[in-house]
N, C-alpha and C positions, 0 to 999 in steps of 0.2 A: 504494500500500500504506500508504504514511503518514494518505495521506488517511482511510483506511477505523479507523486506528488513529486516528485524533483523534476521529473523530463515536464509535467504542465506546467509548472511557477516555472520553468527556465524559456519556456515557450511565451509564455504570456510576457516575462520580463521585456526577454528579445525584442517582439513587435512593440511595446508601450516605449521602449528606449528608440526605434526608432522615429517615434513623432519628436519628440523632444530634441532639443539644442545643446548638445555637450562635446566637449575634448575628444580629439580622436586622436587615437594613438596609430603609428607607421608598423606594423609589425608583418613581414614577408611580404611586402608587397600587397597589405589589408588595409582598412582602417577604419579597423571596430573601436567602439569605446567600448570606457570599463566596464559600462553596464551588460555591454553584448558578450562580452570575455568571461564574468561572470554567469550569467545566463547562459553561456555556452558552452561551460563546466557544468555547469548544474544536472544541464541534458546528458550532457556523456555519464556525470557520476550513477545519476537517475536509470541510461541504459544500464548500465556495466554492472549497479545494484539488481536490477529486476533478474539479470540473465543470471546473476551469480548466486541468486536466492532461488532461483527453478531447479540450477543442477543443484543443491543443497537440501530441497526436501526429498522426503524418504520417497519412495518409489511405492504408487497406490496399487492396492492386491486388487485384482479382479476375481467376481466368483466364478470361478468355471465347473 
């Protein structure tokens, strides 16, 4: 549930940071601000959680 709650708040962040008017930083040839750098860890953390918590629960019995 956490998981699904980081990739949305890093979504929502992204798009509301791009109406606004802030600092851009140069990084590879980009120029996200903090706010999208931020929110653009959020989503990866949010993937990287969700996928690491699926191989991590037990494996469900079926009746056969």
């Amino acid at each position: 549930m956490f998981a699904i709650y980081l990739v949305l708040n890093g979504l929502e962040r992204f798009f509301v940071e791009k109406i606004r008017v802030n600092t851009k930083y140069h990084i590879f040839g980009f120029q996200p601000t903090q706010a999208e750098i931020i929110s653009s860890l959020l989503v990866i953390t949010g993937i990287a959680l969700f996928f690491w918590a699926r191989n991590q629960a037990p494996p469900s019995k079926s009746a056969a």
